[in-house]
TORLO-291887 format. One record per residue (C-alpha): x, y, z. Coordinates in steps of 0.001 Angstrom, whole numbers, padded with zeros to 6 digits, always signed. Layout:
XYZ/...
% end
This chain:
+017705+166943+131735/+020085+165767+135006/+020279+169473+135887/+019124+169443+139540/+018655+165406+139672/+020600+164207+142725/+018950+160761+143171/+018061+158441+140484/+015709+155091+140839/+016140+152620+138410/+012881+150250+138044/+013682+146716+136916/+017584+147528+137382/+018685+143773+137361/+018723+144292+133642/+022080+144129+130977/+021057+147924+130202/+019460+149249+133198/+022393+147652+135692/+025413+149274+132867/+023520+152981+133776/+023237+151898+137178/+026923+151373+137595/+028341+154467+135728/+025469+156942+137373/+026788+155870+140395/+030514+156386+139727/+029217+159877+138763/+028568+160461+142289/+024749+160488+142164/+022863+158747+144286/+021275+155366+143014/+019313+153246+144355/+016673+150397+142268/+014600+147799+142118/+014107+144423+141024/+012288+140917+141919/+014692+138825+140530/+017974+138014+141910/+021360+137660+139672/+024602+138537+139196/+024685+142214+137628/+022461+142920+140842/+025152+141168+143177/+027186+143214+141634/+025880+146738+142444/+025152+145639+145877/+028839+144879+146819/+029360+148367+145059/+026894+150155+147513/+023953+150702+145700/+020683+150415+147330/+018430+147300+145344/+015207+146394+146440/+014242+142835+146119/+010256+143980+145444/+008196+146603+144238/+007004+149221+147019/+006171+153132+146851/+008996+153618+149727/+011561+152581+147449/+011182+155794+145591/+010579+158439+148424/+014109+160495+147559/+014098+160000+143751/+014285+163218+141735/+014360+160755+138145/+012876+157784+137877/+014196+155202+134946/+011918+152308+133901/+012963+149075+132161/+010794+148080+128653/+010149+144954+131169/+008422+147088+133325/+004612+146993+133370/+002747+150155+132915/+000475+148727+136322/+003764+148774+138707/+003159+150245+142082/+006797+152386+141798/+005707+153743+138116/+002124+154990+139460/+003634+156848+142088/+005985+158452+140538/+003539+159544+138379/+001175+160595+141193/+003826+162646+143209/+005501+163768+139355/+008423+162929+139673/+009861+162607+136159/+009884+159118+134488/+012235+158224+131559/+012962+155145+129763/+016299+153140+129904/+016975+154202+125877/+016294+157745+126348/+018349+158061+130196/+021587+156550+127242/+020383+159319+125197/+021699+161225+127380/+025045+160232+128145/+025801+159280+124487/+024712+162663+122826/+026644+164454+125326/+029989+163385+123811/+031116+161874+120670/+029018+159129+120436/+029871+155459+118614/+026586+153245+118491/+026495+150041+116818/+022671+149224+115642/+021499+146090+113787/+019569+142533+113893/+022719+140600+115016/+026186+141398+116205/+025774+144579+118049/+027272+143021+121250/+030437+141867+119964/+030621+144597+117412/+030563+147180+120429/+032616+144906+122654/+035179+144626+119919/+035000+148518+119145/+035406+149626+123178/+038167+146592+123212/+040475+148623+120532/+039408+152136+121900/+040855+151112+125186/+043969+149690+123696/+044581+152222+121946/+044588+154782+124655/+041018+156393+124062/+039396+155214+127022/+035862+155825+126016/+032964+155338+127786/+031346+151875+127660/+027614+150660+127287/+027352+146894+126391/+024113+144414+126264/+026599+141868+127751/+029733+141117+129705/+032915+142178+128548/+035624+140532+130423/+038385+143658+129699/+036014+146181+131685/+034603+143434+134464/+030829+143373+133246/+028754+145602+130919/+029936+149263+131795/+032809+151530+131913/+033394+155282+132724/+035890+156183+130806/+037753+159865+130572/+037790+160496+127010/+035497+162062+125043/+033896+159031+122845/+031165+157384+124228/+030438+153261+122598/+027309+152110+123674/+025201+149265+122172/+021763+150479+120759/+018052+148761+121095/+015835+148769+118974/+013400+146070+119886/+011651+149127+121300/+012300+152170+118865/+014759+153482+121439/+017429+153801+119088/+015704+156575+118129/+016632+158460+120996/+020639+158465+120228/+022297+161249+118140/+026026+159646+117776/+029237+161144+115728/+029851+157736+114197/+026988+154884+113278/+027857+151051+112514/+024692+149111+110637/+025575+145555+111081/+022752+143840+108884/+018951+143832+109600/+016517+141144+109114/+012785+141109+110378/+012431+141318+114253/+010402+142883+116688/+007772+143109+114556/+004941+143019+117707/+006594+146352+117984/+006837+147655+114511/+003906+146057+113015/+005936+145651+109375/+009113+145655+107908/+008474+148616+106288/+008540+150255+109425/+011471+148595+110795/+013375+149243+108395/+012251+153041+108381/+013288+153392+111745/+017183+152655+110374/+016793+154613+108068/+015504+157864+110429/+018511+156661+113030/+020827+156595+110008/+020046+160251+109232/+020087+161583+112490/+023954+161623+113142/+025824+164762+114766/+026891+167406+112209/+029763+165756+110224/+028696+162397+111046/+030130+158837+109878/+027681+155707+108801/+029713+152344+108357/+027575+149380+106702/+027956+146049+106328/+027945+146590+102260/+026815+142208+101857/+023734+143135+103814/+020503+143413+101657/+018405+146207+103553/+021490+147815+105114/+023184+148560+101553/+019600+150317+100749/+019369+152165+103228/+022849+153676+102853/+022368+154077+098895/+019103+156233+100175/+020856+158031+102658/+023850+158853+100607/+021243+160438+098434/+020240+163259+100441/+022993+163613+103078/+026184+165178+103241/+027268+162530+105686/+030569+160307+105195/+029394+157039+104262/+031782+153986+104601/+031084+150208+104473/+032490+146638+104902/+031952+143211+103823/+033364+139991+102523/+032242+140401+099001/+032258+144403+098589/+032787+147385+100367/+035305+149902+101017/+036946+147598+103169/+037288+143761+102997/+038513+140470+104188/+040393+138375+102012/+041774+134620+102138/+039803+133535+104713/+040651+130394+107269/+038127+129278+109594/+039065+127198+112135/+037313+125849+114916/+037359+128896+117856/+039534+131058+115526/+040170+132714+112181/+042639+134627+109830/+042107+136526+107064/+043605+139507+105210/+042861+143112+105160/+042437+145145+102435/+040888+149112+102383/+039928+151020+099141/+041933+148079+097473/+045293+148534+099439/+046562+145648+101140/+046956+145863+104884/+047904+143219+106664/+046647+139883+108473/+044672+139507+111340/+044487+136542+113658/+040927+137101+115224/+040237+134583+118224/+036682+134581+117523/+034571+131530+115309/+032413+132025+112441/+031927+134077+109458/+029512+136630+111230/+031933+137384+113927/+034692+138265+110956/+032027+140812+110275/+031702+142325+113549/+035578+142171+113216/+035318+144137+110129/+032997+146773+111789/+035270+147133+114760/+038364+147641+112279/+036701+150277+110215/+035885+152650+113363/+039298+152220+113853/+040568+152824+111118/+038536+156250+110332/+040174+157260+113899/+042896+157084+112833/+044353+154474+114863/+047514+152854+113482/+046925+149530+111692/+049626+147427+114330/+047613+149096+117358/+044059+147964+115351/+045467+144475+114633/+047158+143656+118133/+044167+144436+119284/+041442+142628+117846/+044001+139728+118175/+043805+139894+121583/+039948+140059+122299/+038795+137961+124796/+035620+137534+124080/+032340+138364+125554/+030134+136510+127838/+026886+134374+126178/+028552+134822+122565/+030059+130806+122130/+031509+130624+125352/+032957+127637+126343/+031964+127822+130064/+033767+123904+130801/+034487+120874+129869/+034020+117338+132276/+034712+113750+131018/+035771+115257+127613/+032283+116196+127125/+032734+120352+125819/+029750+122867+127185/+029331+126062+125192/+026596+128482+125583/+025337+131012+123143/+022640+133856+123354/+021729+133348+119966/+017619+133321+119512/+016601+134116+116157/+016653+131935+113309/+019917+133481+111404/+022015+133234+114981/+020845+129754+115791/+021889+128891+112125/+025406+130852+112110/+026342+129471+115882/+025543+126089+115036/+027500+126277+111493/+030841+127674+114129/+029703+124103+115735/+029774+121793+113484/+033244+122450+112581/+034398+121131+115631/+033836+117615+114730/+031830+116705+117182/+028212+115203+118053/+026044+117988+119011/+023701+118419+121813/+021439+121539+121386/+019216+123015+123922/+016939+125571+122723/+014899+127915+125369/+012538+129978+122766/+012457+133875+123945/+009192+135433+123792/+006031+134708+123039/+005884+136895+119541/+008917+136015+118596/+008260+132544+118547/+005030+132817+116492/+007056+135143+114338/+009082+132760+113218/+007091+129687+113812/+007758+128370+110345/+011752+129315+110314/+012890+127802+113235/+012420+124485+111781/+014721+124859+109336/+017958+126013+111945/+018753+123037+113624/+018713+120202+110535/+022453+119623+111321/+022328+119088+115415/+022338+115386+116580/+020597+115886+119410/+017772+118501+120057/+016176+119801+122999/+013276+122354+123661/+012214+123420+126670/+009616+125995+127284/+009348+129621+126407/+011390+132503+127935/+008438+135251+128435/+011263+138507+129132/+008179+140247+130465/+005519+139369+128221/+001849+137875+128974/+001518+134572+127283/-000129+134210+124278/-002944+131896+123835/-001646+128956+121885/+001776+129646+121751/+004180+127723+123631/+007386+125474+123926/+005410+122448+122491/+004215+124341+119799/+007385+124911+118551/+008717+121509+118882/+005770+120022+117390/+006647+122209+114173/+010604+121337+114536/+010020+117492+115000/+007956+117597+111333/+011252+119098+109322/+013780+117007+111370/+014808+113417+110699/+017097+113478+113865/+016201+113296+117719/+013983+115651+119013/+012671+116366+122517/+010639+118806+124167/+011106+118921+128078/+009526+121322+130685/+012277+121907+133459/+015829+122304+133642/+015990+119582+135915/+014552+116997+133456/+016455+118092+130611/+020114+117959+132942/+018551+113710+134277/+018165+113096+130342/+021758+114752+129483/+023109+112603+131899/+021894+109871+130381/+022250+110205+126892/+025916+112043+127129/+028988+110804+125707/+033133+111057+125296/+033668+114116+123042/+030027+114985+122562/+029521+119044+122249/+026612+119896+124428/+025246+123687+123635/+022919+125431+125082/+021064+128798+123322/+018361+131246+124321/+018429+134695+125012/+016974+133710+128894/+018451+131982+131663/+019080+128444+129884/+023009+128873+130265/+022112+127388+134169/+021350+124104+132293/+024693+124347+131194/+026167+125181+134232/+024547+122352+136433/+025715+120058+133795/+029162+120192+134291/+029157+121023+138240/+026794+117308+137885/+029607+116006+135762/+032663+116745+137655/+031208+115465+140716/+030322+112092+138756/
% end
């Protein structure tokens, strides 16, 4: 598909996907240039490294592209997209452009509900330690490689999958990971059924020889890989706390860390110290150490370095703390996250201050009547309004909505408040010694958290 493609415009390339393909296109020596109304870092970022960003949407921007590559944020009425079109230039999506850079080598893709982040992050963390030096695709940060992209020499390729959009679909790898899979993007889908059909067609469409490692204590994942294990020659191999080929034993939680023993096809291997909180994130640490493993990399290498992750931007980071008051922020944004990074919370023995930015408006009617039921534990609750990421608002549906249903299941505080600006006054206000203040959303509410302490250490 690249054959003959010299200069490639990215539409909407401020994104965590878009900006990665950006970035490694560009080390590739083609020329790049994009576009994007908003302002952030990734697009900072690009700039200082020479690429071409414009700040709106024009048909100039476009007059030397050979491929165009369009965000899912992107609206089918933008002025770049119709002329591309009209001049025929060819137009690809973000998912299929990784297509092609994943199926071109030995591919590792982690797919699932929750996790895929850190599971990749953890997964390019060890291939790089271990000498691999794959290439990188990440829906976040990853402090080891300086942001969300690497291009690496070797011949695997990690890269996180999406399939809010059925992109996944798109992605042929040598090795699969499954974390779990619950109902989501179902404005997409339309069912379960057909979400879950989707993982099952991306489960079966693995290179010749392929691997598929499952989380063996999730539900739908274990019956999809029972199905697939049916009528597939392809090596199967799973994880989990409570079964699988490889587990985690003697667990200690602690409150930003926890250790636990190893043990494949029942033989003991070893203890990990894994600087990461929570139960779910000793899953993705289970994923990570299964690819691993089936490379063949030597248990010390494995251990030393999931031991010595750093971490990965959005996923409980502790950005500061002022006046003993601790700020953490968290990307979580479905019901299941909210619930598993606010369980990593409470162990800190602190009084918790959550600030919730809803993202999207389908997935907040989605789960309408589940949200409710993740915050029962946090002292303090704050909504603010809905994160569209690109969609049209929905009649109806809104911040208030959702803390109108919240406030009826929770005996504790609740507020709803429209700006960042009036939710930082009220922090001020209400904050105390020790108190944990977190803020959560897949949009841009980690700035609440950021103004808070830049307000606090200048108080």
């Amino acid at each position: 598909m690249l054959k003959g493609i010299n200069s490639i415009h990215f539409i909407g390339i401020g994104g965590i996907g878009m900006s990665g393909l950006a970035k490694v296109m560009f080390e590739l020596d083609y020329r790049i240039s994009g576009s994007d109304i908003k302002e952030n870092n990734l697009i900072d970022y690009l700039k200082k490294k020479g690429i071409k960003i414009y700040g709106k949407h024009d048909l100039q921007n476009i007059k030397d592209a050979d491929l165009i590559v369009i965000s899912s944020a992107i609206l089918w009425d933008n002025p770049e997209l119709n002329e591309a079109k009209r001049r025929k230039i060819p137009i690809v999506s973000r998912g299929e452009f990784l297509s092609y850079l994943v199926n071109a080598g030995e591919g590792i893709v982690v797919a699932g509900t929750h996790g895929k982040t850190t599971t990749t992050s953890l997964i390019a963390s060890l291939l790089l330690k271990a000498g691999k030096n794959p290439t990188i695709f990440i829906g976040g940060e990853l402090s080891e490689i300086g942001g969300n992209s690497y291009l690496g020499t070797g011949r695997y390729v990690v890269a996180e999958s999406d399939e809010s959009d059925g992109s996944f679909l798109f992605l042929h790898p040598k090795i699969a990971v499954l974390t779990n899979l619950e109902d989501d993007h179902l404005e997409y889908y339309g069912s379960q059924d057909k979400l879950n059909r989707a993982f099952k067609n991306f489960s079966s469409q693995l290179k010749s020889g392929g691997t598929l490692i499952v989380n063996q204590d999730n539900e739908k994942i274990r019956k999809i890989s029972q199905t697939i294990g049916k009528s597939s020659s392809q090596n199967i191999i799973s994880y989990g706390l409570h079964q699988g080929n490889l587990c985690a034993e003697k667990i200690k939680y602690y409150p930003l860390s926890s250790s636990f023993q190893i043990k494949y096809k029942t033989k003991p291997l070893g203890e990990v110290n894994f600087p990461l909180p929570g139960e779910h994130n000793i899953y993705n640490c289970l994923a990570a150490l299964l690819v691993g493993i089936h490379l063949g990399i030597s248990w010390n290498k494995i251990k030393d370095a999931l031991s010595s992750f750093r971490g990965v931007k959005r996923r409980f980071e502790v950005i500061g703390e002022a006046r003993s008051v601790l700020i953490v922020d968290d990307y979580a944004h479905h019901p299941t996250e909210i619930k598993a990074t606010l369980k990593v919370a409470q162990k800190m023995n602190r009084r918790i201050i959550a600030i919730f930015q809803p993202h999207r408006y389908t997935r907040t009617r989605l789960f309408l009547n589940k949200f409710p039921f993740s915050f029962q534990k946090v002292d303090i609750l704050i909504l603010t309004q809905i994160y569209e990421a690109g969609e049209h608002p929905t009649p109806g549906i809104n911040g208030k909505l959702l803390f109108e249903a919240i406030k009826k299941e929770r005996s504790l505080p609740t507020y709803y408040l429209d700006t960042f600006e009036e939710i930082i006054d009220f922090l001020m206000k209400q904050i105390r010694e020790k108190d944990l203040v977190i803020t959560m959303g897949a949009g841009n509410i980690r700035e609440v958290g950021e103004k808070l302490l830049t307000k606090l250490n200048c108080s």
